[in-house]
Biopython code that builds the backbone (N, CA, C, O; Angstrom):
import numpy as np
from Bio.PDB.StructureBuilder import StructureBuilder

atoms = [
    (1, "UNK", "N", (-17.396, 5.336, 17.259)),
    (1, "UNK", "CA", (-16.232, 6.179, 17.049)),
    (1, "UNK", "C", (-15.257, 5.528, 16.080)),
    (1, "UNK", "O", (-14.410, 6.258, 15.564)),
    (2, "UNK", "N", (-15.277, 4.588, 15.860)),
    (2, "UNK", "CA", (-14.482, 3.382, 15.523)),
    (2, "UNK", "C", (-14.731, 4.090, 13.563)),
    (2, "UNK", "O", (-13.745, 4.402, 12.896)),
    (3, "UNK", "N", (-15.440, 4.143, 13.288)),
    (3, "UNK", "CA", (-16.543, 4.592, 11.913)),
    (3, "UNK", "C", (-16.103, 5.746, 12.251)),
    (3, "UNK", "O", (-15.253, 5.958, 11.387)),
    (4, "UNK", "N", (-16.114, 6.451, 12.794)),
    (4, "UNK", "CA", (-15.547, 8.316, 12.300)),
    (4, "UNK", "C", (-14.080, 8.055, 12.207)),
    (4, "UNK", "O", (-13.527, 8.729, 11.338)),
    (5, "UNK", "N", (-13.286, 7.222, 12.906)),
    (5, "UNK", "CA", (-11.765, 7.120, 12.692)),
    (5, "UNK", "C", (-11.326, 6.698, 11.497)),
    (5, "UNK", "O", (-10.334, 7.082, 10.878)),
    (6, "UNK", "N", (-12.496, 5.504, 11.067)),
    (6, "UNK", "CA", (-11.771, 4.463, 9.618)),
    (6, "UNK", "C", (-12.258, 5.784, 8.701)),
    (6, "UNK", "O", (-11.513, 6.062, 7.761)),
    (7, "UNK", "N", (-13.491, 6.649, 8.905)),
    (7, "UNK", "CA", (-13.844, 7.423, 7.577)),
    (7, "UNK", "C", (-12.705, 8.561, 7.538)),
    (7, "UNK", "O", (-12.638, 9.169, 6.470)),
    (8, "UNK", "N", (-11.833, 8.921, 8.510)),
    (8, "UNK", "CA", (-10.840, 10.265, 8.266)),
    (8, "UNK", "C", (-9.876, 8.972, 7.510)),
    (8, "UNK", "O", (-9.942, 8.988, 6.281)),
    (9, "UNK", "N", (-9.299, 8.246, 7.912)),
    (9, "UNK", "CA", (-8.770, 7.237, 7.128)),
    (9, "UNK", "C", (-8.612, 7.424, 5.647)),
    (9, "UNK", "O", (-7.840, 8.043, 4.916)),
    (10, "UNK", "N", (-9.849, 6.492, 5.470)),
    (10, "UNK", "CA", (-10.496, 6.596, 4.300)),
    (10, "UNK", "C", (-10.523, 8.112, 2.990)),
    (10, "UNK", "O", (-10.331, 8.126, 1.774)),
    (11, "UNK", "N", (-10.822, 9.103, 3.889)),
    (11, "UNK", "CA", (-10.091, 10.299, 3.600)),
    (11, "UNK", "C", (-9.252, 10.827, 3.497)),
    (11, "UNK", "O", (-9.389, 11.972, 3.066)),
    (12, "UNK", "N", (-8.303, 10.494, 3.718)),
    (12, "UNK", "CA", (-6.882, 10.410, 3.678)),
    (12, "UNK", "C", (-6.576, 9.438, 2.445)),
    (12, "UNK", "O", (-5.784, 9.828, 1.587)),
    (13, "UNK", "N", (-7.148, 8.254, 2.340)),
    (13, "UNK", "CA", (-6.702, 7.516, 1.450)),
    (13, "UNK", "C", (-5.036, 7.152, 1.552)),
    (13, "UNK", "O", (-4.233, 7.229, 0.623)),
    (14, "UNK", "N", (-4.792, 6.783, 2.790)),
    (14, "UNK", "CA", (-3.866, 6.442, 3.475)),
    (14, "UNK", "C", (-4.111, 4.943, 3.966)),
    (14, "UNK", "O", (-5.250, 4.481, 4.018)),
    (15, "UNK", "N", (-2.996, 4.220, 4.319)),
    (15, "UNK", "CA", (-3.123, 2.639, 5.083)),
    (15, "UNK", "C", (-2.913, 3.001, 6.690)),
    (15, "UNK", "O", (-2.223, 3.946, 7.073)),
    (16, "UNK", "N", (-3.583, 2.143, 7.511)),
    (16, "UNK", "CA", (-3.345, 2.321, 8.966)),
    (16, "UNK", "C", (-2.178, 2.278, 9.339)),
    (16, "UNK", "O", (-2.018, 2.688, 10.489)),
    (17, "UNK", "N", (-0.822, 1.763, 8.545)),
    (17, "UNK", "CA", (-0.054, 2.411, 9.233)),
    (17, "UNK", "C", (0.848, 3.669, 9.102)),
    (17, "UNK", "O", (1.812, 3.876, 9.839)),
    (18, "UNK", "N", (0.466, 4.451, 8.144)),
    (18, "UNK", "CA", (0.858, 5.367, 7.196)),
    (18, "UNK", "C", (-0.052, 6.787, 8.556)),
    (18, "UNK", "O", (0.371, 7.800, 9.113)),
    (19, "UNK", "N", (-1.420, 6.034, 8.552)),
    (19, "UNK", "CA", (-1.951, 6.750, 9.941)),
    (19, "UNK", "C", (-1.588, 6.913, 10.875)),
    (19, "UNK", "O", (-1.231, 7.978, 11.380)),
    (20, "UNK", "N", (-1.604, 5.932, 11.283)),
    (20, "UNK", "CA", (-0.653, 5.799, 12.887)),
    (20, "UNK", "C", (0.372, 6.446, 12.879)),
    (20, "UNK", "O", (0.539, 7.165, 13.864)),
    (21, "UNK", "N", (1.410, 6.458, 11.837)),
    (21, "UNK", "CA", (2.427, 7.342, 11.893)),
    (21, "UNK", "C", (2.487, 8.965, 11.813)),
    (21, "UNK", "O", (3.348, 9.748, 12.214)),
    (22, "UNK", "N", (0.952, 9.226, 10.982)),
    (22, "UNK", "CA", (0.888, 10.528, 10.743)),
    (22, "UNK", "C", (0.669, 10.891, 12.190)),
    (22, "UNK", "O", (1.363, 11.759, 12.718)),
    (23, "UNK", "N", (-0.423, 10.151, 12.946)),
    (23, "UNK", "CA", (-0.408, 10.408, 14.414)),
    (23, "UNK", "C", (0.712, 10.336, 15.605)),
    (23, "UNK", "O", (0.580, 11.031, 16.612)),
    (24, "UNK", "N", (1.623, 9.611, 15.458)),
    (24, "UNK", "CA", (2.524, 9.424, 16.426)),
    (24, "UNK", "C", (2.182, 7.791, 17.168)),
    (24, "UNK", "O", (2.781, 7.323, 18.137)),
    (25, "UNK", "N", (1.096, 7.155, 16.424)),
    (25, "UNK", "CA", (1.161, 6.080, 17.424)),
    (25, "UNK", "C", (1.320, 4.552, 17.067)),
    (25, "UNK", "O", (1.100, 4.286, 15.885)),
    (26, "UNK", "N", (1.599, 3.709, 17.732)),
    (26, "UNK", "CA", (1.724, 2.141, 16.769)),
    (26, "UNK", "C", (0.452, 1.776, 16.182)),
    (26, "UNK", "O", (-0.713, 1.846, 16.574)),
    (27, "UNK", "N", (1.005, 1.373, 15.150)),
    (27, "UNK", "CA", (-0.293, 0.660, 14.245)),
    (27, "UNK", "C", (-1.311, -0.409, 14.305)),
    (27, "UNK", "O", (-2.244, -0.748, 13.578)),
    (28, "UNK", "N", (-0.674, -0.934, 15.723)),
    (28, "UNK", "CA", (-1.825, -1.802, 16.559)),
    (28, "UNK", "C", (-2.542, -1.053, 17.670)),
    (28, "UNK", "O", (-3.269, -1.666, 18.451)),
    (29, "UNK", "N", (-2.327, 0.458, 17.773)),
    (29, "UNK", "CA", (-3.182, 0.865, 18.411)),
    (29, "UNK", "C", (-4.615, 1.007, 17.681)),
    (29, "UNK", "O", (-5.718, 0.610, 18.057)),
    (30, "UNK", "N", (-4.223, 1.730, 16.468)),
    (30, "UNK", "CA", (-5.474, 1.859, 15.299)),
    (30, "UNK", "C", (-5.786, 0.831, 14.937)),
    (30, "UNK", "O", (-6.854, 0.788, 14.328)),
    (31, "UNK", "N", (-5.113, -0.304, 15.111)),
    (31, "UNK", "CA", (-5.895, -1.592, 14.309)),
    (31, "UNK", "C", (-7.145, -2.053, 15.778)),
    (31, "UNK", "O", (-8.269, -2.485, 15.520)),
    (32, "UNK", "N", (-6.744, -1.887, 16.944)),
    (32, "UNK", "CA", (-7.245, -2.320, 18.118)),
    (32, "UNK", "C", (-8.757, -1.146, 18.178)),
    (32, "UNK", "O", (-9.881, -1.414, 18.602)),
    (33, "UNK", "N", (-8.327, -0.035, 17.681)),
    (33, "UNK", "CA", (-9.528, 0.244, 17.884)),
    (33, "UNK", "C", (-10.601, 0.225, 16.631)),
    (33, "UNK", "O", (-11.811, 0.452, 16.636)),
    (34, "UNK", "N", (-9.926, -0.044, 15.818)),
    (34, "UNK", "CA", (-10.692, 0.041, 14.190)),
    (34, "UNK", "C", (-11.672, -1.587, 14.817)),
    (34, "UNK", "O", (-12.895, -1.702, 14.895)),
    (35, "UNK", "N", (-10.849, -2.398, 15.089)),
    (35, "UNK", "CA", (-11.693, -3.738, 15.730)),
    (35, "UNK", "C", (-12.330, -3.425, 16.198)),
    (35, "UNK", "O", (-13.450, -3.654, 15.739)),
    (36, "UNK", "N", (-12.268, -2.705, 17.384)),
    (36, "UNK", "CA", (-13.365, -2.668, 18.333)),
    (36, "UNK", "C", (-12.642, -3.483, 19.536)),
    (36, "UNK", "O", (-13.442, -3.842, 20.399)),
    (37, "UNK", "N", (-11.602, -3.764, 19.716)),
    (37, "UNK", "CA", (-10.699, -4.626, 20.961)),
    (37, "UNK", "C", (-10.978, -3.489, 21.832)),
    (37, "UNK", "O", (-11.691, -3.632, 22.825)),
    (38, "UNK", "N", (-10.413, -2.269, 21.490)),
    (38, "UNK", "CA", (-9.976, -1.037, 22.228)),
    (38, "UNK", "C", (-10.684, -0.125, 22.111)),
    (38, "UNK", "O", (-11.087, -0.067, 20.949)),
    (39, "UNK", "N", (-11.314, 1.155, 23.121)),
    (39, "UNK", "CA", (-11.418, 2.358, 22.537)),
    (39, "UNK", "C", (-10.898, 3.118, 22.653)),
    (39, "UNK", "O", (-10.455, 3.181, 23.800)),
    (40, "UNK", "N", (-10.488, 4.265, 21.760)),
    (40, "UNK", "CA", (-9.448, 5.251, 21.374)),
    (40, "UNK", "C", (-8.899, 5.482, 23.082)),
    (40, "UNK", "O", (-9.729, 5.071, 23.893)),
    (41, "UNK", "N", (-7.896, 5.952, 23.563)),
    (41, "UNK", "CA", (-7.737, 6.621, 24.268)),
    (41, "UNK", "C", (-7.721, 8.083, 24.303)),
    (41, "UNK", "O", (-7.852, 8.529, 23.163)),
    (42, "UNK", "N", (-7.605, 9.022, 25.227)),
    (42, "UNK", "CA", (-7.781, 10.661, 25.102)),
    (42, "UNK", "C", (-6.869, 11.058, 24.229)),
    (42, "UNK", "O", (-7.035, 11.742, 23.220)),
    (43, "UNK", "N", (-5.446, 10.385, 24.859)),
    (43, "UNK", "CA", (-4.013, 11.019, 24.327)),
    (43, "UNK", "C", (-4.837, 10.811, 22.700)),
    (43, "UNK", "O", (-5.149, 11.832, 22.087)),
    (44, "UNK", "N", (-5.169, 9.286, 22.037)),
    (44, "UNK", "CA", (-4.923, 9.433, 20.885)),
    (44, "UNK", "C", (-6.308, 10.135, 20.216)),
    (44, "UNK", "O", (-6.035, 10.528, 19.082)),
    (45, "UNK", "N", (-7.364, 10.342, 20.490)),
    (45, "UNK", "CA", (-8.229, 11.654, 20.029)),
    (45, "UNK", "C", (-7.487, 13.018, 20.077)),
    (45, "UNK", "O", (-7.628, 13.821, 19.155)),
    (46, "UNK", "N", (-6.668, 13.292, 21.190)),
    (46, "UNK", "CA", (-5.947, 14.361, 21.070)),
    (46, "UNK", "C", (-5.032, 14.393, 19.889)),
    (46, "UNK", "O", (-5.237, 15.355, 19.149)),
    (47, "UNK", "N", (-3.774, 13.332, 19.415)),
    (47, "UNK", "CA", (-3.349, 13.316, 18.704)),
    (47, "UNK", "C", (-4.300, 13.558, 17.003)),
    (47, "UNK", "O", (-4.055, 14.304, 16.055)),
    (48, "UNK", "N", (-5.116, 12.814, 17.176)),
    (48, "UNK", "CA", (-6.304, 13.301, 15.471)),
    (48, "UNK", "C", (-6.530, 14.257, 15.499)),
    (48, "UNK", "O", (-6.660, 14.712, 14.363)),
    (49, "UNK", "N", (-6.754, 15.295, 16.638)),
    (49, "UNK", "CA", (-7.478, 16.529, 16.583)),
    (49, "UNK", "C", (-6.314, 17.307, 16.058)),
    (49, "UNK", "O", (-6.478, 17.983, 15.043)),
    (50, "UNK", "N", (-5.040, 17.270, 16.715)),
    (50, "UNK", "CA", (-4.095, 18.191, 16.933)),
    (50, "UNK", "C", (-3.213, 17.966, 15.036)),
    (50, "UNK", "O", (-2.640, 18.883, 14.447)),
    (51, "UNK", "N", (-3.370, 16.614, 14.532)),
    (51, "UNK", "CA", (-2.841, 16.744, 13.542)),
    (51, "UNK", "C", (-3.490, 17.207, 12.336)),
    (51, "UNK", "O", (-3.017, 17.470, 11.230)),
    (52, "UNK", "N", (-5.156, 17.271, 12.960)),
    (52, "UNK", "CA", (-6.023, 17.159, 11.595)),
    (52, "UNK", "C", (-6.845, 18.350, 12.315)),
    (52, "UNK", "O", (-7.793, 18.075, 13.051)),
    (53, "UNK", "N", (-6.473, 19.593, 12.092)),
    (53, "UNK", "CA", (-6.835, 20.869, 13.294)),
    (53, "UNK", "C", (-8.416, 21.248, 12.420)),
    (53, "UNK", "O", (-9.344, 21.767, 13.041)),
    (54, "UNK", "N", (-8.534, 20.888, 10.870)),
    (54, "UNK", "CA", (-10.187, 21.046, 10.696)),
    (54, "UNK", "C", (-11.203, 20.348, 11.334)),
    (54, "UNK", "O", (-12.339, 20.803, 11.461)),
    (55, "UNK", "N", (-10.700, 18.830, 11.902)),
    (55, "UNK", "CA", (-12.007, 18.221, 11.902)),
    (55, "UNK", "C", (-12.325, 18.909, 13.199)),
    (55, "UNK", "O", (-11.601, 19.642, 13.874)),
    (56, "UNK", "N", (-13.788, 18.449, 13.444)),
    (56, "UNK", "CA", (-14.795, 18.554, 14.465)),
    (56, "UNK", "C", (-14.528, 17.628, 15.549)),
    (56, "UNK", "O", (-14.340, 16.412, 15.502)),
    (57, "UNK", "N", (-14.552, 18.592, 16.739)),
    (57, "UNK", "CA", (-14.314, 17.533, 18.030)),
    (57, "UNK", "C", (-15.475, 16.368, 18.578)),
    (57, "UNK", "O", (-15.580, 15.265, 19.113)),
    (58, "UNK", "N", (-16.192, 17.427, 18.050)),
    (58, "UNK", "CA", (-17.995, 17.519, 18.766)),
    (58, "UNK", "C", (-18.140, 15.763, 17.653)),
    (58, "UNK", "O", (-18.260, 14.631, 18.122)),
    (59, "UNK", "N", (-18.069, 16.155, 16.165)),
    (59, "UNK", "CA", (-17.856, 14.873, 15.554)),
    (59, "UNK", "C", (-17.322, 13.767, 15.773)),
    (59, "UNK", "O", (-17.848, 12.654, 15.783)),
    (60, "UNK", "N", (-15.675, 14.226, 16.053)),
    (60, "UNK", "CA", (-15.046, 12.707, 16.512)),
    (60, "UNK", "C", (-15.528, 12.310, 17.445)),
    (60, "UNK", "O", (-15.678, 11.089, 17.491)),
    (61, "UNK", "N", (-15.993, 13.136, 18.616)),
    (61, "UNK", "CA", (-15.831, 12.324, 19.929)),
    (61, "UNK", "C", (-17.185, 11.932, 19.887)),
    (61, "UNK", "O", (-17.370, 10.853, 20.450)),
    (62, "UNK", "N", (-18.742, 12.738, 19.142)),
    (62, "UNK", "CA", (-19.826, 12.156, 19.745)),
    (62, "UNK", "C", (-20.637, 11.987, 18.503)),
    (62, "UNK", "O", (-21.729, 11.464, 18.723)),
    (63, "UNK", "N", (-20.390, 12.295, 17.235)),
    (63, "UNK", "CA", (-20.693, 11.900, 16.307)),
    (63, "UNK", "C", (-21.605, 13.037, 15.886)),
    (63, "UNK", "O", (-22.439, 12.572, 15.109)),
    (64, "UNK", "N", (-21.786, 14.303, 16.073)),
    (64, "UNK", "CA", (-22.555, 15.528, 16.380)),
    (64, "UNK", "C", (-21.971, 16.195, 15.219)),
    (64, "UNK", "O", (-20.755, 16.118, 15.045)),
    (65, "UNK", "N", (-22.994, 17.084, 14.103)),
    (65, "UNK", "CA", (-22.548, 18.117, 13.105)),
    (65, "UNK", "C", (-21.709, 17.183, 12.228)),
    (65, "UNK", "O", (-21.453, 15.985, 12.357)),
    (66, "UNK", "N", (-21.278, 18.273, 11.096)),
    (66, "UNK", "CA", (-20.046, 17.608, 10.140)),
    (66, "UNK", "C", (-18.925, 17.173, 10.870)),
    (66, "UNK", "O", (-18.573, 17.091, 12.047)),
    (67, "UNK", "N", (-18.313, 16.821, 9.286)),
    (67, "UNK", "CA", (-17.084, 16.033, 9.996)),
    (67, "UNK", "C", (-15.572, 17.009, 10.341)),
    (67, "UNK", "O", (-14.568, 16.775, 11.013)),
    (68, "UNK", "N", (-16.112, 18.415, 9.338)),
    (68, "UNK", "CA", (-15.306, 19.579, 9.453)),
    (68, "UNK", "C", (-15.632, 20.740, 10.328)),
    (68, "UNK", "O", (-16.754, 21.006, 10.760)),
    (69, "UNK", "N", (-14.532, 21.404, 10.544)),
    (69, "UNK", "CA", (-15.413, 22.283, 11.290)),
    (69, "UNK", "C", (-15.676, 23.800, 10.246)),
    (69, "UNK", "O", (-16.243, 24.645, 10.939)),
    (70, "UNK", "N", (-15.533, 24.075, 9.480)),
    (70, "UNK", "CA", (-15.420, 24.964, 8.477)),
    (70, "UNK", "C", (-15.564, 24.527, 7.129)),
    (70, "UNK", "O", (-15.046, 25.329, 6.353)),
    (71, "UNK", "N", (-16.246, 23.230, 6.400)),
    (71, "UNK", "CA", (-16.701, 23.216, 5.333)),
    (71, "UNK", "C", (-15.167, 22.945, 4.556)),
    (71, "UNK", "O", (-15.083, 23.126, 3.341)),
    (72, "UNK", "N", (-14.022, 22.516, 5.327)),
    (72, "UNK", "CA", (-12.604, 22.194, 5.169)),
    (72, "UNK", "C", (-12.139, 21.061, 4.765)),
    (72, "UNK", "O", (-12.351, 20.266, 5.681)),
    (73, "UNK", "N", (-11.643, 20.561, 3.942)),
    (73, "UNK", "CA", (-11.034, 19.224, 3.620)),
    (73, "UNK", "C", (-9.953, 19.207, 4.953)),
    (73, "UNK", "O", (-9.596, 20.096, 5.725)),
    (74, "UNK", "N", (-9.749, 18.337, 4.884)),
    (74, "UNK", "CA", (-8.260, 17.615, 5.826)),
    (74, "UNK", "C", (-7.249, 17.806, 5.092)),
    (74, "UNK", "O", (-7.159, 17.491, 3.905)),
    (75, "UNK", "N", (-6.313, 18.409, 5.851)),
    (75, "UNK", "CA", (-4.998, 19.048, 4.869)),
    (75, "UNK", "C", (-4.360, 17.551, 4.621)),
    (75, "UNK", "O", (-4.614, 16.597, 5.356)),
    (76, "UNK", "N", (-3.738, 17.507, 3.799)),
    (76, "UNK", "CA", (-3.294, 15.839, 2.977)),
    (76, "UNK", "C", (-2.107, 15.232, 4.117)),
    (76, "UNK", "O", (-1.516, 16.048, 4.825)),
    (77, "UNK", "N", (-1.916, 14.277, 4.194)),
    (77, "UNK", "CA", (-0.989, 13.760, 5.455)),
    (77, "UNK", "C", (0.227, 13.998, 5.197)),
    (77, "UNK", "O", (0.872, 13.511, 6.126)),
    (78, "UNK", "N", (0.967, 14.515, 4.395)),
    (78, "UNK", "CA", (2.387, 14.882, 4.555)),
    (78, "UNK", "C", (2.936, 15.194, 3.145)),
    (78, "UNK", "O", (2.949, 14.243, 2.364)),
    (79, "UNK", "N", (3.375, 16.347, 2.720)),
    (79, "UNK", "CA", (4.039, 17.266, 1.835)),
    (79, "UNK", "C", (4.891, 15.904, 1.665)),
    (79, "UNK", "O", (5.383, 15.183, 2.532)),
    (80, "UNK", "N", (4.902, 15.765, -0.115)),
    (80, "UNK", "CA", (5.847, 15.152, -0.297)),
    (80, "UNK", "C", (6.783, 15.806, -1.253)),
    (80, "UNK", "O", (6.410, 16.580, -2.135)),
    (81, "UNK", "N", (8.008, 15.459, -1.036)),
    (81, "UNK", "CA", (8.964, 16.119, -2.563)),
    (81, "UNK", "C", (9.675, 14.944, -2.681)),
    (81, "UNK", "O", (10.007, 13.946, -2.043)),
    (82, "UNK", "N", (9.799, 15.625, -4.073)),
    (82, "UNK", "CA", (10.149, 14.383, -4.895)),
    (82, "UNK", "C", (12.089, 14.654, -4.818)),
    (82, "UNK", "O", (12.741, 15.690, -4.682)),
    (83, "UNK", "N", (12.466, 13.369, -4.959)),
    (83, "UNK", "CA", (14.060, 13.790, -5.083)),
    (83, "UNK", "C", (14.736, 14.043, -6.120)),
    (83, "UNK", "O", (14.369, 13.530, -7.177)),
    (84, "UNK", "N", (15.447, 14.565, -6.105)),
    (84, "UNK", "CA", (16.023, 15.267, -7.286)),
    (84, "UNK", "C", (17.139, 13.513, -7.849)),
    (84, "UNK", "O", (17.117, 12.408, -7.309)),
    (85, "UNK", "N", (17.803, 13.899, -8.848)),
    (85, "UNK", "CA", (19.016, 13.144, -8.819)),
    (85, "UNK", "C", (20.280, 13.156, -7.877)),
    (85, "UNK", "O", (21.038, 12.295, -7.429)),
    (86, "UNK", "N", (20.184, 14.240, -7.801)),
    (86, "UNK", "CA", (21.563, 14.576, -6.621)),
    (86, "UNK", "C", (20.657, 14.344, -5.295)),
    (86, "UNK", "O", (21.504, 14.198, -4.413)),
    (87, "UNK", "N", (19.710, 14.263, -4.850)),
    (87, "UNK", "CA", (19.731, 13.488, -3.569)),
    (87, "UNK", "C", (19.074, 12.100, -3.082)),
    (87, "UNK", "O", (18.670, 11.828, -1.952)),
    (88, "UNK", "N", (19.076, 11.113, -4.499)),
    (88, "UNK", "CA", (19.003, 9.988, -4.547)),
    (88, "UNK", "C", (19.804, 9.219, -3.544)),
    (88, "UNK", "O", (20.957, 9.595, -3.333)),
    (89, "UNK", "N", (19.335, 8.204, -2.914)),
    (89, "UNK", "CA", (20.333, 7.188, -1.745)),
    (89, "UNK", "C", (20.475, 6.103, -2.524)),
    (89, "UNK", "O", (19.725, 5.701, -3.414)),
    (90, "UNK", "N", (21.610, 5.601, -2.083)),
    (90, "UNK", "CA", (21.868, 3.975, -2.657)),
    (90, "UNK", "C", (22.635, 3.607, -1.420)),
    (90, "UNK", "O", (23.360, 4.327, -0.733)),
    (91, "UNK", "N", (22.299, 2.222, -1.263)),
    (91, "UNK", "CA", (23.108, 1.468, -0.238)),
    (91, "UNK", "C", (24.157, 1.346, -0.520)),
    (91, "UNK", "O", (24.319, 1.108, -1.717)),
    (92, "UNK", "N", (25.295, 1.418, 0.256)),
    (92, "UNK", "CA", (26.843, 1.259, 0.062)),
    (92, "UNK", "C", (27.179, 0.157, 0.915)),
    (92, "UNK", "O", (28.318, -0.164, 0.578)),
    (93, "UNK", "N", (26.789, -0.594, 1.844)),
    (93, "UNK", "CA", (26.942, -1.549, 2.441)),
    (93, "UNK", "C", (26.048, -2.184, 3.499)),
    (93, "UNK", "O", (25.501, -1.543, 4.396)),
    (94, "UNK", "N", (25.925, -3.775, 3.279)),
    (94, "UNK", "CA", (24.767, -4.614, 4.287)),
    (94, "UNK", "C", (25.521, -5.184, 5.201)),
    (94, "UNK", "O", (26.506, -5.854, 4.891)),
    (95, "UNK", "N", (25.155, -4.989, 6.402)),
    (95, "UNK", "CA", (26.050, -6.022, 7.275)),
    (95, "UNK", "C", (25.127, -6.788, 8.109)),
    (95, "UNK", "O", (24.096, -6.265, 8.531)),
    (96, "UNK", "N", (25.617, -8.690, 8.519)),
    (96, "UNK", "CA", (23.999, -9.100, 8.810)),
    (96, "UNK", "C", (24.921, -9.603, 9.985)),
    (96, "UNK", "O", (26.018, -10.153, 9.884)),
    (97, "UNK", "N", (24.008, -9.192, 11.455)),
    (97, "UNK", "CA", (24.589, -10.310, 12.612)),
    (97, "UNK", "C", (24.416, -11.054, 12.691)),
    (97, "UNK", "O", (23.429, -11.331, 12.010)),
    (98, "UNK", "N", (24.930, -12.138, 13.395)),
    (98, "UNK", "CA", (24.429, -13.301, 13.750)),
    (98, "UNK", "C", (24.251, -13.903, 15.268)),
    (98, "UNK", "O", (25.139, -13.704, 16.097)),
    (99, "UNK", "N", (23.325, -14.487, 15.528)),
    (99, "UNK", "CA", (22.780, -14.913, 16.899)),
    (99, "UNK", "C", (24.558, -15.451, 17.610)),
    (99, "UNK", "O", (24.700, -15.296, 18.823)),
    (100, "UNK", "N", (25.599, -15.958, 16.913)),
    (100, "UNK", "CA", (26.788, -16.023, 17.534)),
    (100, "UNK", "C", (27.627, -15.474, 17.100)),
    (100, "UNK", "O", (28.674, -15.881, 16.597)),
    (101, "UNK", "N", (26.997, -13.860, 17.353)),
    (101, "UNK", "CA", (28.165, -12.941, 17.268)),
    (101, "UNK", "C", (29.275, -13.168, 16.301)),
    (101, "UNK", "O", (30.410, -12.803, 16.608)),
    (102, "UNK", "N", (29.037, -13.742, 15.154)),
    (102, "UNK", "CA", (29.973, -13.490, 13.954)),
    (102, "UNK", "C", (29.088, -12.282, 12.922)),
    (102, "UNK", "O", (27.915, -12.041, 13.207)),
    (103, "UNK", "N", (29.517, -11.827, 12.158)),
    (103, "UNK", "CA", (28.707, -10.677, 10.430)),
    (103, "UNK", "C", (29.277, -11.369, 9.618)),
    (103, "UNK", "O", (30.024, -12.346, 9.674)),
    (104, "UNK", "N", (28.782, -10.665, 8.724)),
    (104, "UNK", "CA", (29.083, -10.553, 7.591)),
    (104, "UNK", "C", (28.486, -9.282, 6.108)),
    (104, "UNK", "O", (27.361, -8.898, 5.790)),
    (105, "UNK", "N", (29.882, -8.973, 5.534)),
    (105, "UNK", "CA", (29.318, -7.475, 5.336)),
    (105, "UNK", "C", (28.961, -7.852, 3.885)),
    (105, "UNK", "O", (29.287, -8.881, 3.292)),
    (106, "UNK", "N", (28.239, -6.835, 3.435)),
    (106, "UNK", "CA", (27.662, -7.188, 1.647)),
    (106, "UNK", "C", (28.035, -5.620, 1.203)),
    (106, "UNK", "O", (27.768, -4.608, 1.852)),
    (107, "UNK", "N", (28.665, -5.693, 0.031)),
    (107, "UNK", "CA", (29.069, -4.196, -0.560)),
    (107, "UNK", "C", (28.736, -4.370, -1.942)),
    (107, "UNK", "O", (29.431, -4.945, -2.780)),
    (108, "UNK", "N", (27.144, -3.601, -2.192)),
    (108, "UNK", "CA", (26.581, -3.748, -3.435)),
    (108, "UNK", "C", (27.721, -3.151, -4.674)),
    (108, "UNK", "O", (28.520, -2.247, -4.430)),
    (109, "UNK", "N", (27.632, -3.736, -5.810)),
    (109, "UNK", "CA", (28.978, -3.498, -6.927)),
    (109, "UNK", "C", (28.155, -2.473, -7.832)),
    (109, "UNK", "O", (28.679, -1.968, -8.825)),
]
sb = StructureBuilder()
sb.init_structure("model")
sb.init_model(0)
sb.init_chain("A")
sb.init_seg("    ")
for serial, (resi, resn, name, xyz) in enumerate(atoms, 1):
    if name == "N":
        sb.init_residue(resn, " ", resi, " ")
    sb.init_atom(name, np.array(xyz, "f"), 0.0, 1.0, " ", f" {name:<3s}", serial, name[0])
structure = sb.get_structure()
């Protein structure tokens, strides 16, 4: 299973933690099972299925038929737009704590 997870991956052409996030889960969960430490849990097969609604269940879970269920690419992991000028961010101020409760603030010029 470990090999049907890294190949939607791979399909994606995404990094594991870019995955994990598309899924909802920490990135040492996918690294644990990409190892082989772990195997997937339900919740997180549920989560692949539910975000990636073409693939094949019958596939992920037992390695059975394609990897689609309709001859479907995997819709791409997240619509991006690009920002305009007017909704560019810039930092207006850093402030750093310190282990005895003193800061100190930084106000980029």
């Amino acid at each position: 299973m470990e090999n049907r997870i890294q190949k939607i991956i791979d399909e994606q052409g995404v990094s594991l933690n870019a995955f994990a996030q598309e899924i909802g889960v920490n990135r040492s969960t996918i690294s644990h099972i990409l190892t082989g430490r772990n195997k997937p849990s339900v919740e997180v097969l549920q989560k692949i299925l539910k975000r990636f609604p073409s693939l094949s269940s019958d596939w992920l879970l037992l390695g059975n038929g394609s990897m689609h269920t309709k001859n479907e690419s995997i819709a791409t992991t997240s619509t991006t737009k690009k920002a305009s000028k007017s909704e560019s961010k810039s930092v207006e101020k850093v402030v750093v704590f310190y282990n005895d409760n003193t800061f100190q603030e930084y106000n980029p010029s």
